[in-house]
RONU-44183 format. One record per residue: residue number from 1; x, y, z of N, C-alpha, C, O in turn. Coordinates in steps of 0.02 Angstrom, whole numbers. Example, Ala and Ser with C-alpha at 12.3 -4.5 7.8 and 13.67 -1.06 7.14 Angstrom:
<sites>
SITE    n    n_xx    n_yy    n_zz   ca_xx   ca_yy   ca_zz    c_xx    c_yy    c_zz    o_xx    o_yy    o_zz
SITE    1     660    -284     390     615    -225     390     660    -165     390     712    -166     423
SITE    2     642    -112     354     684     -53     357     645       2     394     670      57     402
</sites>
This chain:
<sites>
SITE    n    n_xx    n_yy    n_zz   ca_xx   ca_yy   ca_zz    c_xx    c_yy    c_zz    o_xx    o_yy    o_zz
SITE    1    -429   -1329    -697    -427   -1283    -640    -462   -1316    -580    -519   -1339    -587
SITE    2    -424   -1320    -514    -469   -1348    -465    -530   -1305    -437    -544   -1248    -455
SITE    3    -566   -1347    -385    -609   -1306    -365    -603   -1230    -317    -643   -1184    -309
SITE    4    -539   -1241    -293    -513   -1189    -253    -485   -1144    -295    -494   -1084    -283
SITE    5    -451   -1163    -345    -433   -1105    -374    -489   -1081    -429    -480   -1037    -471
SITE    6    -532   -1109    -423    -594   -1078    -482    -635   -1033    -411    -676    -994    -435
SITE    7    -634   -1031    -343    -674   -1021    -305    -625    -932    -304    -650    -882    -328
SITE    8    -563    -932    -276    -526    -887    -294    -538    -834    -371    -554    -775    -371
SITE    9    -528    -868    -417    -534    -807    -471    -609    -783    -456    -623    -725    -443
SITE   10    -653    -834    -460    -729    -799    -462    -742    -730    -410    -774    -678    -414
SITE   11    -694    -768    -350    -704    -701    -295    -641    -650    -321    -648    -593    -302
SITE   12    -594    -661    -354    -577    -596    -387    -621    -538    -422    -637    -480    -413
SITE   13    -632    -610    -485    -701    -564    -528    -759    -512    -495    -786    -461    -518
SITE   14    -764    -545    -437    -837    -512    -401    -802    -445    -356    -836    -394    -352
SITE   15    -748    -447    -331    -710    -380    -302    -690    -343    -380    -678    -283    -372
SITE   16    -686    -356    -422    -655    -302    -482    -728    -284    -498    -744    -230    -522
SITE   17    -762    -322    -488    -857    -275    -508    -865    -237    -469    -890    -183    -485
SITE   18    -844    -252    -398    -859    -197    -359    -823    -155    -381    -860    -112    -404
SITE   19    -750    -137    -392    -710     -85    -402    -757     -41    -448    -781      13    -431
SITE   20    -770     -82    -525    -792     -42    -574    -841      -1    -552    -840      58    -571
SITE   21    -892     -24    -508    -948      10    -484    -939      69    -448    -971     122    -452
SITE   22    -888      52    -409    -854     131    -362    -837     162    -403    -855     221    -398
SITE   23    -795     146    -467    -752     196    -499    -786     243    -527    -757     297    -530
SITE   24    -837     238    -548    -887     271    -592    -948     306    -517   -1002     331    -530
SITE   25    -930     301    -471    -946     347    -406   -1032     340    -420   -1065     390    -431
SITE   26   -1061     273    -419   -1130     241    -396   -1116     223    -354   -1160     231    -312
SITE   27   -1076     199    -337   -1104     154    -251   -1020     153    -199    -971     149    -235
SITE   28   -1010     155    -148    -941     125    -116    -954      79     -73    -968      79     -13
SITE   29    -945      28    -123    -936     -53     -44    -889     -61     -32    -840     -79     -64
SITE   30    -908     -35      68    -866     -24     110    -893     -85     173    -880     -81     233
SITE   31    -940    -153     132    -958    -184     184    -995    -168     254   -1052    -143     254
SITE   32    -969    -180     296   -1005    -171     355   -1013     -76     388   -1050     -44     426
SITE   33    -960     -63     347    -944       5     372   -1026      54     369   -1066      42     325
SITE   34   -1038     104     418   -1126     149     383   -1114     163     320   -1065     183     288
SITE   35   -1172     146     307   -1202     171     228   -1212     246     212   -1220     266     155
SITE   36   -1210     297     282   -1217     342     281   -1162     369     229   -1109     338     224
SITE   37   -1177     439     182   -1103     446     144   -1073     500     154   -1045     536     113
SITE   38   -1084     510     238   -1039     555     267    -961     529     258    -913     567     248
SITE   39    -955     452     264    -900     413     280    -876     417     370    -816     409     382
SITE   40    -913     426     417    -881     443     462    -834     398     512    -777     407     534
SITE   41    -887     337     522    -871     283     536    -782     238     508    -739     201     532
SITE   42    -792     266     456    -734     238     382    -692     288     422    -676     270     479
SITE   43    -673     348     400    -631     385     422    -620     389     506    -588     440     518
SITE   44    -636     355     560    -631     367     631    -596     266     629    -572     234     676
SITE   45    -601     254     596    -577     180     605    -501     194     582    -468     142     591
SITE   46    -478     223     566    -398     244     525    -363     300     546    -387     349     575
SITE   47    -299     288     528    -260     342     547    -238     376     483    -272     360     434
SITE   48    -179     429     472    -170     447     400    -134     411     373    -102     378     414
SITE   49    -119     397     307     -78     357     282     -32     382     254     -34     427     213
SITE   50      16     351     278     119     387     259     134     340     188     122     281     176
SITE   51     156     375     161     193     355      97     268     370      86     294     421      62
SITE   52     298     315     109     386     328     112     417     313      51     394     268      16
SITE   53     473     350      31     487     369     -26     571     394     -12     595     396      45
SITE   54     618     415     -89     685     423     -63     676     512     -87     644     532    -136
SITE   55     718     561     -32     715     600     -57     771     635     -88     792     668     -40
SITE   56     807     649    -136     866     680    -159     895     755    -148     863     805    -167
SITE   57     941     758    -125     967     832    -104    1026     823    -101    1049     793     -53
SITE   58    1076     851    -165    1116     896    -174    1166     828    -192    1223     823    -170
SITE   59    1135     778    -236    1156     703    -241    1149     660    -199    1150     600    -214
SITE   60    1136     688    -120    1117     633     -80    1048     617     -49    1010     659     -25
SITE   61    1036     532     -53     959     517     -48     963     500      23    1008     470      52
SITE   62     892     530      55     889     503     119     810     506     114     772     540      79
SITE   63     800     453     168     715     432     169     668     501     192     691     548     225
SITE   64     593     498     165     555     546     150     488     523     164     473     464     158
SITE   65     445     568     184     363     524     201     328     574     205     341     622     240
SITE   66     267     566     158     204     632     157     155     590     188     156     529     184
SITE   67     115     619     217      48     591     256       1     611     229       1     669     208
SITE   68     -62     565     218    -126     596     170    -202     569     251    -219     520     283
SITE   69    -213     617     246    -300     635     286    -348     579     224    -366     591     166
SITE   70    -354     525     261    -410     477     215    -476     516     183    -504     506     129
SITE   71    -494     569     240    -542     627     214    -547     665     171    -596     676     137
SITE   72    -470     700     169    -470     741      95    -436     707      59    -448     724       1
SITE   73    -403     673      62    -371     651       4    -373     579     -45    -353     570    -102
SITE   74    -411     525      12    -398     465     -12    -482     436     -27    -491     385     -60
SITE   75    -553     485       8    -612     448       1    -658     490      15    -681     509      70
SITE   76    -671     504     -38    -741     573     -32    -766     584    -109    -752     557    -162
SITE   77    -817     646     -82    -886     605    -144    -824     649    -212    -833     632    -270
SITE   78    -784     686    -202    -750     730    -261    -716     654    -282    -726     631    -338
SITE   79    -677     620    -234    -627     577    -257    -667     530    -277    -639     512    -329
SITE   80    -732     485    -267    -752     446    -301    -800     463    -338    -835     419    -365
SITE   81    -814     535    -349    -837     550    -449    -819     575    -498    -837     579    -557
SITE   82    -772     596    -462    -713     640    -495    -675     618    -518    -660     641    -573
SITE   83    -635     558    -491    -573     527    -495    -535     578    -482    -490     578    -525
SITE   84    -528     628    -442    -500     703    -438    -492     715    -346    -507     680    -297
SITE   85    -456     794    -357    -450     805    -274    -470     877    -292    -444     912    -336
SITE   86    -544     900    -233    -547     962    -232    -512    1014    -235    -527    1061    -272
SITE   87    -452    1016    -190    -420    1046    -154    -330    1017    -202    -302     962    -198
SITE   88    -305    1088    -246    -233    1036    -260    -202    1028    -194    -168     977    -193
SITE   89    -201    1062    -135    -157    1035     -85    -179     983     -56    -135     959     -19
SITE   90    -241     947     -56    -247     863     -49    -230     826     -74    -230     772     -45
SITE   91    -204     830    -153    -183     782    -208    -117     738    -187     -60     762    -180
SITE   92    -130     689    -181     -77     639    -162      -2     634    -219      -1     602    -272
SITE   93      45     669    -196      94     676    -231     136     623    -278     143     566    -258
SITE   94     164     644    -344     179     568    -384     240     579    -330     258     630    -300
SITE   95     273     491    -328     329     474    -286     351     390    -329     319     357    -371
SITE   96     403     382    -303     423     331    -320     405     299    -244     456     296    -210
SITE   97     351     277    -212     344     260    -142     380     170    -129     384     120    -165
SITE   98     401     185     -60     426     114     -65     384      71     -32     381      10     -36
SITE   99     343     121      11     286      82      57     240     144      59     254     203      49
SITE  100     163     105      77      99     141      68      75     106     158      68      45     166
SITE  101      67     144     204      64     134     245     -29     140     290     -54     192     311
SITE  102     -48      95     292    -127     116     336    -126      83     420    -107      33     449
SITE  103    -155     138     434    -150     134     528    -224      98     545    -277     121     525
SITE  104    -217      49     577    -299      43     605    -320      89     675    -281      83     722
SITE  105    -353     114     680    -377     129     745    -430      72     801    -445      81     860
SITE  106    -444      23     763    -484     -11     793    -489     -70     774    -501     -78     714
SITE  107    -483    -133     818    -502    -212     788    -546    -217     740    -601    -193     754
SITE  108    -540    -240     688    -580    -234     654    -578    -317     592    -519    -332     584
SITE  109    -618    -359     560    -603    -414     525    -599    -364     438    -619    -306     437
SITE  110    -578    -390     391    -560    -347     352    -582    -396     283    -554    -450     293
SITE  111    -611    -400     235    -603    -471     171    -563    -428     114    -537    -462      70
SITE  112    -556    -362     111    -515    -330      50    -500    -260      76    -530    -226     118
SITE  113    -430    -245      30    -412    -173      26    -404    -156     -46    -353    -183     -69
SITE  114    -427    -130     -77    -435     -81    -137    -390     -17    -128    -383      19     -78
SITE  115    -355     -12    -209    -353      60    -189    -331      64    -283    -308      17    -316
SITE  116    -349     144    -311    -320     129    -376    -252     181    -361    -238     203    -306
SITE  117    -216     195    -420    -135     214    -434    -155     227    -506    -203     202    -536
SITE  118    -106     276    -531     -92     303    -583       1     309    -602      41     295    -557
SITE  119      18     323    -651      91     339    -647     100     395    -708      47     417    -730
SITE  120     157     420    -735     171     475    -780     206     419    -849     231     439    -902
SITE  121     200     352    -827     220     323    -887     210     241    -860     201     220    -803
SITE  122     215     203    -926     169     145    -937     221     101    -881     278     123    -873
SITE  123     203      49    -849     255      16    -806     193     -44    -770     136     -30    -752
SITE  124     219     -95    -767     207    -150    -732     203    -150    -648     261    -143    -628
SITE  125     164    -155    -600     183    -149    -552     162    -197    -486     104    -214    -475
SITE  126     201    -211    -458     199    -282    -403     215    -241    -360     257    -196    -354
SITE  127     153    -272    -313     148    -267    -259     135    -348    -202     113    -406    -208
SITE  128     174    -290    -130     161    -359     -77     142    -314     -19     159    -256     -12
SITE  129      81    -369      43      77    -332      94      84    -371     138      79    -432     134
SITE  130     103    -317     209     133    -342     253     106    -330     319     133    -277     333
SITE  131      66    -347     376      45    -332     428      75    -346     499      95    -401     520
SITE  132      73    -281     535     120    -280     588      67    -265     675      13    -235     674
SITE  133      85    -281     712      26    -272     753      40    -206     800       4    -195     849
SITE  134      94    -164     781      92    -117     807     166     -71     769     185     -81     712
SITE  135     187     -37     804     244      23     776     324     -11     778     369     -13     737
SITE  136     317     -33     841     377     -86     855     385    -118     821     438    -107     793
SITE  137     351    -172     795     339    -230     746     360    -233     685     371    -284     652
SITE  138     370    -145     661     366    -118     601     439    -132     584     480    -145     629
SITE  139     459    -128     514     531    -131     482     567     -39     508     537       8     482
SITE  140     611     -25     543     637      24     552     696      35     496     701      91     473
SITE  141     740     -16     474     775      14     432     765     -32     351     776     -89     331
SITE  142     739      32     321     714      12     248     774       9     190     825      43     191
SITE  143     757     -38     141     807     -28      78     766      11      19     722      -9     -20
SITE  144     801      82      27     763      99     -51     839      98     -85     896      84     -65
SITE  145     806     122    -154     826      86    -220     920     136    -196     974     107    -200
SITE  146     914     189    -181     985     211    -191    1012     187     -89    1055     222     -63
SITE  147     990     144     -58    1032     149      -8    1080     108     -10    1071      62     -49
SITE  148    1138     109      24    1210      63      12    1193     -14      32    1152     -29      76
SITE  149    1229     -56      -6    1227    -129      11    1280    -132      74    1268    -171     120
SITE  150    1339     -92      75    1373     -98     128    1409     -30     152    1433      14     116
SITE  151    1406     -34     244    1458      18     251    1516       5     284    1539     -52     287
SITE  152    1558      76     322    1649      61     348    1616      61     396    1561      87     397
SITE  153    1652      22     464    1650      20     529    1724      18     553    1775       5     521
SITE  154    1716      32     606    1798      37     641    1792     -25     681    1740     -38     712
SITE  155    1826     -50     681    1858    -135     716    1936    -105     739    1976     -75     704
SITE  156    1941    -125     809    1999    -123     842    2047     -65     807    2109     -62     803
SITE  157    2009     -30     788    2027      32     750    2078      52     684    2122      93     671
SITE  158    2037     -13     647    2038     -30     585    1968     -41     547    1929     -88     557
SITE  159    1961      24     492    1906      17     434    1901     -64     442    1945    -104     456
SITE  160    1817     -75     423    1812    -133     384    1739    -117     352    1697     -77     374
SITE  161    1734    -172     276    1686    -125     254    1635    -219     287    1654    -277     295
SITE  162    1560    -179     297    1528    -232     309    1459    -233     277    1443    -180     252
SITE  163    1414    -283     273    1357    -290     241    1318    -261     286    1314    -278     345
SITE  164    1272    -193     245    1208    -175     302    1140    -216     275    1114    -231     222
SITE  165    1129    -225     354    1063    -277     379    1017    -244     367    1014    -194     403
SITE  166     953    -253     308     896    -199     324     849    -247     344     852    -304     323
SITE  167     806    -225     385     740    -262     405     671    -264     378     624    -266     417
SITE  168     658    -262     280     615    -268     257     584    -318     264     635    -352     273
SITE  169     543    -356     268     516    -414     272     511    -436     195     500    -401     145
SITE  170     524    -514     203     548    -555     135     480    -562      95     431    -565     131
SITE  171     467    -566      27     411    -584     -15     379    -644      30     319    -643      43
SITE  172     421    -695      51     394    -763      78     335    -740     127     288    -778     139
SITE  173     339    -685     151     310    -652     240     227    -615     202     174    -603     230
SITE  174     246    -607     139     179    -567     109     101    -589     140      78    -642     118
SITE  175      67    -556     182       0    -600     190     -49    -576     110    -103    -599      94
SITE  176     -19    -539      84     -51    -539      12     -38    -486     -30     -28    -428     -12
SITE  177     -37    -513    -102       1    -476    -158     -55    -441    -220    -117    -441    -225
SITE  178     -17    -421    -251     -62    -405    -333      -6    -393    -371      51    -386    -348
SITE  179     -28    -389    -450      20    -360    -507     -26    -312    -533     -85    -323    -520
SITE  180     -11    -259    -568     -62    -203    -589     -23    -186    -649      38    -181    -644
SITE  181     -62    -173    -719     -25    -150    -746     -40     -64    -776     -97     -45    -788
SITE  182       0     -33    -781     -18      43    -785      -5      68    -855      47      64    -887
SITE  183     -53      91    -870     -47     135    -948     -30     198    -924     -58     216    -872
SITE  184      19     241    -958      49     306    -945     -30     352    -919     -79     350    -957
SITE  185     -34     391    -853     -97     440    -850    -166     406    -829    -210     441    -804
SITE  186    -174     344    -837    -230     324    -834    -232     288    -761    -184     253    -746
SITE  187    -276     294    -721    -289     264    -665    -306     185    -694    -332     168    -748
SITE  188    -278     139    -631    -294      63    -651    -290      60    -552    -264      96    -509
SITE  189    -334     -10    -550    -317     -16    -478    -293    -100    -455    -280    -144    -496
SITE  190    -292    -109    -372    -278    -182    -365    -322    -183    -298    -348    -137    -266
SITE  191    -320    -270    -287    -354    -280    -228    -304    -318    -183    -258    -343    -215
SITE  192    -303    -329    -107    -271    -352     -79    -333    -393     -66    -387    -366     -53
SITE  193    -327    -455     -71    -386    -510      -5    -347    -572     -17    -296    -584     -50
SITE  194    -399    -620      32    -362    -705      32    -308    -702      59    -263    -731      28
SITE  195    -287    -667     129    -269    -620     164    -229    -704     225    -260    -732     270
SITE  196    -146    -722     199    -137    -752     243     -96    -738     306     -36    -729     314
SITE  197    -156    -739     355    -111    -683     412    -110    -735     460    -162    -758     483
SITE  198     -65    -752     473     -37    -794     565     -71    -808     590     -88    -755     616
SITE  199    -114    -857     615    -169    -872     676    -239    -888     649    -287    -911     681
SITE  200    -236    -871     579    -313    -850     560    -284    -880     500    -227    -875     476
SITE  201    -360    -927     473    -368    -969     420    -436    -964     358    -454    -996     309
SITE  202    -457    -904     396    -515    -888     343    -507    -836     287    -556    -815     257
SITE  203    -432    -812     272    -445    -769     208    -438    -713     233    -383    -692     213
SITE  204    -468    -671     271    -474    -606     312    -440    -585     359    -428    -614     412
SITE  205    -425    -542     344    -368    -492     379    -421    -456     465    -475    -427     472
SITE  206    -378    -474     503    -391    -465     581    -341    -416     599    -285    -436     612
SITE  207    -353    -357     602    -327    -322     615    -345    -279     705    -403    -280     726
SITE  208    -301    -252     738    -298    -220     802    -281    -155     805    -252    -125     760
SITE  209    -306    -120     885    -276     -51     865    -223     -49     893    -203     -74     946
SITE  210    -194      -7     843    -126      22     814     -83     -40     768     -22     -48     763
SITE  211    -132     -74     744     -80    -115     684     -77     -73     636    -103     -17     628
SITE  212     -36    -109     601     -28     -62     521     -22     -98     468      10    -150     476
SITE  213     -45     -87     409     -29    -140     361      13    -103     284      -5     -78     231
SITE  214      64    -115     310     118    -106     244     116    -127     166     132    -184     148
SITE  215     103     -92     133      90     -87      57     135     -96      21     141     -43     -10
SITE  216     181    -140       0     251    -131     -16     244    -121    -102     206    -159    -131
SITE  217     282     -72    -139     274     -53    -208     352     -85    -216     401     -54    -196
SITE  218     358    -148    -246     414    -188    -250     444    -177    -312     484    -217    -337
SITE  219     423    -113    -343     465     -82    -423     510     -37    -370     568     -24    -389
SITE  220     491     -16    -314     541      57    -281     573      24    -250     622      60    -241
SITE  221     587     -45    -213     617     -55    -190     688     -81    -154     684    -142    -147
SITE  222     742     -57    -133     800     -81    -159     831    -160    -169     882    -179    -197
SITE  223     786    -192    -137     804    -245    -156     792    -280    -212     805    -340    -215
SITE  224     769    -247    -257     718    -269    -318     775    -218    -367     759    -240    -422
SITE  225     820    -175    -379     879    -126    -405     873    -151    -509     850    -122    -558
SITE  226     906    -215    -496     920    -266    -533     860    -287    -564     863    -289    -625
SITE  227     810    -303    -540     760    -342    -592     699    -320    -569     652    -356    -554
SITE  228     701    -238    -565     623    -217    -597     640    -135    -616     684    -109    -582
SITE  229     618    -108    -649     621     -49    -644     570     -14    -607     511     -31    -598
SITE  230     610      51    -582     543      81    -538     490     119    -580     491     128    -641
SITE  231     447     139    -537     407     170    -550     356     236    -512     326     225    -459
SITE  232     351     295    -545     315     320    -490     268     317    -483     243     316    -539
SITE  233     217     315    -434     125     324    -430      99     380    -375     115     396    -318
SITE  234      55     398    -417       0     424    -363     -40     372    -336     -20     315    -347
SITE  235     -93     380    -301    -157     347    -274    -193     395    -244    -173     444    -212
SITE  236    -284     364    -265    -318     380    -227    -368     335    -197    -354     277    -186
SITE  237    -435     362    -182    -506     305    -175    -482     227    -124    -501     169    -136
SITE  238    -452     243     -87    -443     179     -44    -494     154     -20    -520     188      24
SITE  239    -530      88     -36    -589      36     -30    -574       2      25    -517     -15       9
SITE  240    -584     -23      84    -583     -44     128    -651     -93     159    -690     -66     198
SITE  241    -659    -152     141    -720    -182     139    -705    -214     212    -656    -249     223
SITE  242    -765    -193     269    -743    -225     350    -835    -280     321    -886    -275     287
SITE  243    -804    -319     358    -853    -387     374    -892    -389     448    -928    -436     463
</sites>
């Protein structure tokens, strides 16, 4: 093993200690963020996070998105001792999500994103993320698992069937991934870091306000149909370590 990649796992090892430590709701390293455990600071740096998903009606799927309050739903003292949500109308809904979406409100340097997931049955799950520096930037037309590979267009007013273009961004574009694997019910989590983002060579994610950083769950997604099966997840406890 070289030295870089022994330097890598060790700093894996040392972010999954942290996890364990949060999980069991002793401590949340949130880095630079106050220590205070109001969270206030944490929650005024973010926006809510959308979770897009396909929704089905009456055989036909069209795209779907619930928004979760980081406050009630994704980081508080219930959610990190509980592993629970006070409130069932905060509980982050199971979905087959195709993207897990977080807003920054503010520049900020970033070394990890945490977050754990659960599912209703055992499944493998890959993930990739993707950072955009604002709304524009963002993929507008998504492939989930039931949208068409192609549609009819009229040409000189003649059908033709043609390939639709979606604008997901390719695995190659990932500034960073994980694999997680899920036992049916049981929360398991992943980390995003080592964070290769455009311009920047230190590992850490530089983020601006109104970027966003796209969570991609690459079991839901349609380009993946063929060689993965999906899966659904909840999530909660999103870890956010600022430097």
């Amino acid at each position: 093993m070289t030295l870089t990649k022994k330097i890598s796992f060790l700093f894996s090892i040392v972010l999954i200690l942290a996890l364990i430590v949060f999980s069991t709701g002793c401590a949340t390293d949130l880095g630079t963020f106050s220590e205070d455990n109001d969270y206030e600071e944490y929650y005024d740096s973010f926006g809510s996070v959308d979770g897009l998903f396909e929704v089905e009606t009456v055989g036909q799927y069209e795209p779907g998105k619930l928004s979760y309050d980081i406050k009630d739903s994704l980081l508080n003292d219930e959610t990190v001792n509980e592993m629970d949500w006070e409130d069932e109308d905060d509980a982050v809904k199971l979905k087959e999500y195709v993207y897990i979406i977080l807003p920054f409100e503010t520049a900020m340097k970033l070394e990890s994103v945490a977050l754990f997931i659960k599912s209703e049955i055992d499944c493998e799950v890959y993930i990739n993320a993707f950072y955009f520096i604002n709304e524009d930037a963002a993929p507008k037309k998504i492939k989930y698992r039931h949208s068409p590979d192609t549609e009819t267009i009229i040409v000189d007013g003649q059908p033709q069937e043609v390939e639709i273009v979606y604008d997901d961004p390719v695995p190659a574009d990932s500034i960073s991934g994980a694999t997680v694997s899920l036992v049916k019910d049981e929360w398991n989590s992943f980390i995003l870091s080592n964070f290769r983002q455009e311009g920047y060579d230190d590992g850490n994610l530089h983020t601006g306000d109104n970027g966003l950083l796209y969570i991609r769950i690459e079991n839901n997604s349609g380009h993946n149909v063929s060689s993965m099966p999906s899966c659904p997840i909840t999530f909660i406890n999103l870890l956010v370590r600022k430097l």
